[in-house]
C-alpha positions as CSV (number, residue, x, y, z in Angstrom):
1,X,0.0,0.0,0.0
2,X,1.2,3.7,-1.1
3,X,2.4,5.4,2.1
4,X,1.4,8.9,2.6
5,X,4.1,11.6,1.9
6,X,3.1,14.1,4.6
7,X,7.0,14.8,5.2
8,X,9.6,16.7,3.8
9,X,11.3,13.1,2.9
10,X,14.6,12.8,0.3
11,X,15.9,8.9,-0.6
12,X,18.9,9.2,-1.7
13,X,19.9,5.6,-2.9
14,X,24.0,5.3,-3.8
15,X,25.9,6.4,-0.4
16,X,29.2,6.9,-2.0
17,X,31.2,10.5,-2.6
18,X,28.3,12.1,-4.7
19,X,25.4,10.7,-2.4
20,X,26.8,11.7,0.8
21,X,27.2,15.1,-0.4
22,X,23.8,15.7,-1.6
23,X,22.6,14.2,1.5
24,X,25.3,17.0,3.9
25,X,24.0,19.9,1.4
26,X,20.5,18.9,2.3
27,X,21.4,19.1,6.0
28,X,22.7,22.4,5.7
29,X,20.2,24.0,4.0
30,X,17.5,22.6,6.4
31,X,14.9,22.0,3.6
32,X,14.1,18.5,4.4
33,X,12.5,16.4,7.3
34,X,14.1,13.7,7.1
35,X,17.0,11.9,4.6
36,X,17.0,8.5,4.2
37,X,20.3,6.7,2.7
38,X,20.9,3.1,1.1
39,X,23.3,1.7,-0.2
40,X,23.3,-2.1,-1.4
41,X,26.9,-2.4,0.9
42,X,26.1,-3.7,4.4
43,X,26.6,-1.0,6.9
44,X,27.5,2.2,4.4
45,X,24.8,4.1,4.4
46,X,24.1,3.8,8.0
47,X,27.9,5.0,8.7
48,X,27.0,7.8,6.4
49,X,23.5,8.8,7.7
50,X,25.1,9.0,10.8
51,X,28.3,11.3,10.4
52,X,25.8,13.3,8.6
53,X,23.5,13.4,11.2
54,X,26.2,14.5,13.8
55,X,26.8,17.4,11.6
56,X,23.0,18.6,12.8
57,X,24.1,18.8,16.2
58,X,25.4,22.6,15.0
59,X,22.4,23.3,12.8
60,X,20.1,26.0,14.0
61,X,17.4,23.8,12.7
62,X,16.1,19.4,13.0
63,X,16.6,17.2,10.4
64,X,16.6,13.5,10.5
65,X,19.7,11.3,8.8
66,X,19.7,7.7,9.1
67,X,20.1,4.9,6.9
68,X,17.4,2.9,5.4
69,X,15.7,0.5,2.8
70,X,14.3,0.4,-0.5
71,X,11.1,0.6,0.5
72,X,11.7,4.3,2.0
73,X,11.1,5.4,-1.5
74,X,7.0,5.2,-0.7
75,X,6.9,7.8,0.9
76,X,9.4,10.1,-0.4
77,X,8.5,13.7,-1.9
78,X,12.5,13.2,-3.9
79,X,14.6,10.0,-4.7
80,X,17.7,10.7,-5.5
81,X,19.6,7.7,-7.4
82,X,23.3,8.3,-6.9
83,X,24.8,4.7,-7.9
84,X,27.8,4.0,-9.8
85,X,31.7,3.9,-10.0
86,X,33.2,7.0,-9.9
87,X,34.9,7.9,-13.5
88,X,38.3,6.8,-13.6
89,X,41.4,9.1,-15.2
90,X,40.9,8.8,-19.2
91,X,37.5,7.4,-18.7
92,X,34.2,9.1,-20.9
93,X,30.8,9.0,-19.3
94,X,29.9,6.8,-21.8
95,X,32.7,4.6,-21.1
96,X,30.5,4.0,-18.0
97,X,27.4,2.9,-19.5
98,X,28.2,-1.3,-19.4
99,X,28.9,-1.0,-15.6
100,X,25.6,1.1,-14.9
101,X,22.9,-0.4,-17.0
102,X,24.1,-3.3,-14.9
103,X,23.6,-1.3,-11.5
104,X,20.6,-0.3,-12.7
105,X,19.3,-3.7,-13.5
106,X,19.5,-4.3,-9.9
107,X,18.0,-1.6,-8.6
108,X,14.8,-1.5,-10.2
109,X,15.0,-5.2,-9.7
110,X,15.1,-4.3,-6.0
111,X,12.4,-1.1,-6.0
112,X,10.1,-3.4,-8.1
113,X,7.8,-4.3,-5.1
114,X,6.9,-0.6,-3.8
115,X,5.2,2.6,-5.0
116,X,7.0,5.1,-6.7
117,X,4.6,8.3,-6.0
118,X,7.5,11.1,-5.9
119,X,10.2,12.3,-8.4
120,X,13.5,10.8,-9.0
121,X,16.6,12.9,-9.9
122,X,19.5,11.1,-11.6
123,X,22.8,11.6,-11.2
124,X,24.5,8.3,-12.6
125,X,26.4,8.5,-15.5
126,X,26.3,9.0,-18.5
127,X,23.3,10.8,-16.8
128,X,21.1,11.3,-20.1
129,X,21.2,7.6,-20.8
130,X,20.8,6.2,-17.7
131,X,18.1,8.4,-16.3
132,X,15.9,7.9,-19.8
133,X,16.4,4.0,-19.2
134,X,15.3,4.5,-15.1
135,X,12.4,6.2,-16.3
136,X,11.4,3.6,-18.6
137,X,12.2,1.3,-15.8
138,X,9.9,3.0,-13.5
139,X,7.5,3.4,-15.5
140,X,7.3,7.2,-14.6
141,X,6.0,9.9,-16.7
142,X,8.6,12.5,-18.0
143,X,8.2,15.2,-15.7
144,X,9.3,12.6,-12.4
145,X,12.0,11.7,-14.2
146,X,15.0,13.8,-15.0
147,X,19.1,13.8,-14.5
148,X,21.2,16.7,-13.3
149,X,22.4,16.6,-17.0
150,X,24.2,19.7,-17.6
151,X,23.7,21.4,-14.1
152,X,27.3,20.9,-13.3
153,X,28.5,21.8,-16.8
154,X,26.7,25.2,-16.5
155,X,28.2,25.7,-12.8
156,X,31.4,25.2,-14.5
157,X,30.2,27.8,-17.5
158,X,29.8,30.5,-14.5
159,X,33.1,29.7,-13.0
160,X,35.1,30.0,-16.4
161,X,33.6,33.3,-17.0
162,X,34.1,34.7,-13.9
163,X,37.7,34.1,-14.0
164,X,37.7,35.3,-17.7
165,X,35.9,38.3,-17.4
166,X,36.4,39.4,-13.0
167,X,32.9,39.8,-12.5
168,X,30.9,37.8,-9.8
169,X,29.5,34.5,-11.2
170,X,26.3,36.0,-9.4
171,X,26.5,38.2,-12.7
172,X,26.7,35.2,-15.1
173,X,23.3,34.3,-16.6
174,X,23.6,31.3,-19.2
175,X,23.4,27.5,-19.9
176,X,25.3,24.8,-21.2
177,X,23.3,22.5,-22.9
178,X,22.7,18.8,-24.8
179,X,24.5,15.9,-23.3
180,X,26.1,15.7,-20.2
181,X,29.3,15.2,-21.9
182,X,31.6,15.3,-25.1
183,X,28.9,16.9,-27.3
184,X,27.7,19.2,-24.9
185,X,27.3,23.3,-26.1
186,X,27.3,26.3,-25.2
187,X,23.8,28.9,-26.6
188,X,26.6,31.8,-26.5
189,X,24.3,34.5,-27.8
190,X,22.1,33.7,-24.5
191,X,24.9,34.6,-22.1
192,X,24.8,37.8,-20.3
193,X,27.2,39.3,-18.1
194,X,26.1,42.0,-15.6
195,X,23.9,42.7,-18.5
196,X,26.6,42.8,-21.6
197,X,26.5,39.7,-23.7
198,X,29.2,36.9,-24.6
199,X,31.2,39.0,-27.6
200,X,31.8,42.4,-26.0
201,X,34.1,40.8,-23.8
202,X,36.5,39.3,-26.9
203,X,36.4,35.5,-25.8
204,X,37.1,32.5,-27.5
205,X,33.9,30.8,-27.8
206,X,36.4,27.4,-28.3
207,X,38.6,28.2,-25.4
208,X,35.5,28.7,-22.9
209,X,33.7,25.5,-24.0
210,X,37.2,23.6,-23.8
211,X,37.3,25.0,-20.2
212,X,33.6,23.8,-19.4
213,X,34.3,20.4,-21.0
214,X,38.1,19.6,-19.7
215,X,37.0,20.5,-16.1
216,X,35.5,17.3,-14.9
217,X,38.7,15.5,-16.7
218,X,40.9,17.9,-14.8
219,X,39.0,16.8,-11.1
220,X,39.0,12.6,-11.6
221,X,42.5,13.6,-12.7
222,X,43.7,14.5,-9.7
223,X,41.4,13.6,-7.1
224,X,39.9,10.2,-8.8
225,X,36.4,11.2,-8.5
226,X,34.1,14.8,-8.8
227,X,31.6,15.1,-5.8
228,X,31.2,18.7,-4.8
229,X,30.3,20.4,-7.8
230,X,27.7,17.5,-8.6
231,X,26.2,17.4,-5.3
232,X,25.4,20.9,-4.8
233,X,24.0,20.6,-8.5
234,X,21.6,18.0,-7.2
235,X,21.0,19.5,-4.0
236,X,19.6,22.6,-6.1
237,X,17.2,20.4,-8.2
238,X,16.0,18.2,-4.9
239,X,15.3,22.0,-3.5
240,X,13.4,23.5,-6.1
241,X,10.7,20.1,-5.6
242,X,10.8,20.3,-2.1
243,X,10.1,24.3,-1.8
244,X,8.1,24.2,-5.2
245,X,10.9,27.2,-6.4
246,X,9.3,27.3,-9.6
247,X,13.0,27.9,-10.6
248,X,15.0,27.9,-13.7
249,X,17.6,25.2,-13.5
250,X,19.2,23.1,-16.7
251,X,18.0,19.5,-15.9
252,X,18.1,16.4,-18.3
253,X,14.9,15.7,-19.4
254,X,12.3,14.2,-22.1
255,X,11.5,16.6,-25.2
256,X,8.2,16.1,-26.9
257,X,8.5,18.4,-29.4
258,X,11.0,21.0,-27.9
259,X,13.2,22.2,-30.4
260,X,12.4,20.3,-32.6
261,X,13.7,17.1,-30.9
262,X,10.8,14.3,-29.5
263,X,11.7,11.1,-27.5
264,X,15.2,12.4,-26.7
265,X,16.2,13.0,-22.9
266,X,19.0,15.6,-22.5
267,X,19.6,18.6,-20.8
268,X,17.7,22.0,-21.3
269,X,16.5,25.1,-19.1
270,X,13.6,24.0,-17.0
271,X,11.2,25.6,-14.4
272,X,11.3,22.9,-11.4
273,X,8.9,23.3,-8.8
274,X,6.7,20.3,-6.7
275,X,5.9,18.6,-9.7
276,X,9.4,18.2,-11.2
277,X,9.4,19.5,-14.8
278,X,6.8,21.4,-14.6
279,X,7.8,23.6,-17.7
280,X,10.0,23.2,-20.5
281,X,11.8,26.2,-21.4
282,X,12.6,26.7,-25.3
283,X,15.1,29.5,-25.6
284,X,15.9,31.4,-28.9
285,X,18.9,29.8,-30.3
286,X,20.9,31.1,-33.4
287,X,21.1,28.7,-36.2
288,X,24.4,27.3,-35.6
289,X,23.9,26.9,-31.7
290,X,20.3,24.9,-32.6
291,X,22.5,22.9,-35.0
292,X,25.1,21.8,-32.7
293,X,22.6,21.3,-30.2
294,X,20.4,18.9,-32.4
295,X,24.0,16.9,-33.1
296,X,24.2,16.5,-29.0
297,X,20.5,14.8,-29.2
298,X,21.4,12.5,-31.9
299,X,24.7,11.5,-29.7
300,X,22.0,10.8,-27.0
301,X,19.6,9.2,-28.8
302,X,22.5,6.7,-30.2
303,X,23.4,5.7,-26.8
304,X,20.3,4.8,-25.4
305,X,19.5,2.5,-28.0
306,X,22.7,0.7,-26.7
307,X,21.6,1.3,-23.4
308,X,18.3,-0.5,-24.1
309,X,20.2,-3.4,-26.2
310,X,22.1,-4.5,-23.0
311,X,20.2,-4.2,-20.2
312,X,17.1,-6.0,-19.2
313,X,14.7,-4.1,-17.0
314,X,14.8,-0.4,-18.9
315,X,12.3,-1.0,-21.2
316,X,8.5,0.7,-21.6
């Protein structure tokens, strides 16, 4: 029986770097009841939930962290699936997609017994292709669904022209968008800086989009995994549902007719509020920028049908 979600509750399933992240984030910023992590290793998530949860002690403000089951995701406003290996040095996201479909495989093996009433948020990689073949999996309709997709790529964006240009990333208004990966792109005649757009500031459109791209290569590089930068990405996205934001955020998620592109799940600007996508927002695009952007779906599309040919749950 469908459990009542009369609670702030966020599942986040996948207690490794990038999970317990989200789930610290969420304690700081207090917007939650009560985090629940699993983790299909005995005694992880309930090592986790709990050096979260002595982090509350200096809150000004409750929250409950404690390790749990798959069945918490019944009554859960947010499930957050964090699974996966973290990317090794030389690795592509979609060098990861063999290991994750089977991960996946297992877990919606394992949530196949309860409700689903709330909206999942996807950060495994190659996040476009894994979160299209949960949804499926679930059985969800596309606006429960969706990936951080390029979240992190546009935190990165705001960095790389901050340093560029000096002025706050507060000032920064733009979005990367496509894949959350090689083919990713950059609308550069939607940027704004304190109010002056991309070319009055005599960038290299290459040299900025190299930036973007190289910095999650430059991270696993030295550190052997990214977890910061994607967390607070998430954490973002699992606020926006909980406070109903209606906020702008890039998220990955199904287009029906959005630029042009149907039956392709990738990342675009999107208003997230209570019921996860609840908009779709289609930003004016020059020709070229529409073009390369239409490429990145195809790139997507591509891998999901290999996605669907190997695994055996992520299908409608």
């Amino acid at each position: 029986m469908q459990k009542h979600m009369d609670k702030r509750k966020v599942t986040i399933i996948g207690a490794g770097h990038v999970g317990s992240h989200v789930a610290l984030a969420l304690v700081y910023e207090g917007v939650a009841d009560e985090i629940v992590l699993v983790d299909k290793v005995e005694g992880k998530a309930d090592a986790q939930a709990l050096d979260a949860s002595d982090a509350v002690s200096y809150m000004n403000h409750e929250v409950v962290v404690r390790g749990g089951d798959y069945s918490d995701v019944e009554d859960s406003q947010v499930v957050v699936c964090a699974i996966g290996q973290a990317r090794k040095p030389g690795q592509n996201r979609v060098d990861m997609l063999d290991d994750s479909i089977v991960m996946c495989d297992e877990l919606l093996e394992s949530l196949s017994p309860y409700q689903f009433p709330g909206v999942l948020i996807s950060i495994t990689n190659p996040c476009d292709v894994i979160v299209d073949y949960l949804r499926r999996g679930l059985g969800l309709p596309a606006e429960r669904a969706f990936g951080t997709g390029t979240s992190l790529d546009t935190a990165r964006l705001r960095r790389v022209m901050s340093e560029m240009t000096g002025v706050s990333r507060t000032s920064v208004q733009g979005f990367v968008m496509g894949e959350h990966g090689e083919s990713s792109m950059i609308p550069y005649s939607l940027i704004r800086v304190g109010g002056r757009g991309f070319d009055d500031f005599g960038l290299s459109r290459d040299d900025v989009l190299e930036q973007v791209r190289q910095g999650g290569w430059i991270v696993v590089t030295g550190k052997l995994c990214t977890e910061f930068g994607i967390g607070r990405a998430a954490t973002e996205l699992v606020e926006a549902v909980l406070r109903d934001e209606k906020k702008v955020l890039p998220a990955s998620v199904l287009l029906d007719g959005q630029y042009g592109e149907t039956g392709v799940q990738i990342g675009v600007p999107c208003v997230v509020g209570a019921g996860g996508i609840e908009q779709i927002v289609e930003v004016d695009m020059t020709t070229d920028e529409l073009a390369a952007f239409k490429s990145s779906c195809d790139v997507v599309r591509g891998n999901v049908q290999i996605a669907l040919s190997k695994g055996t749950r992520g299908v409608e």
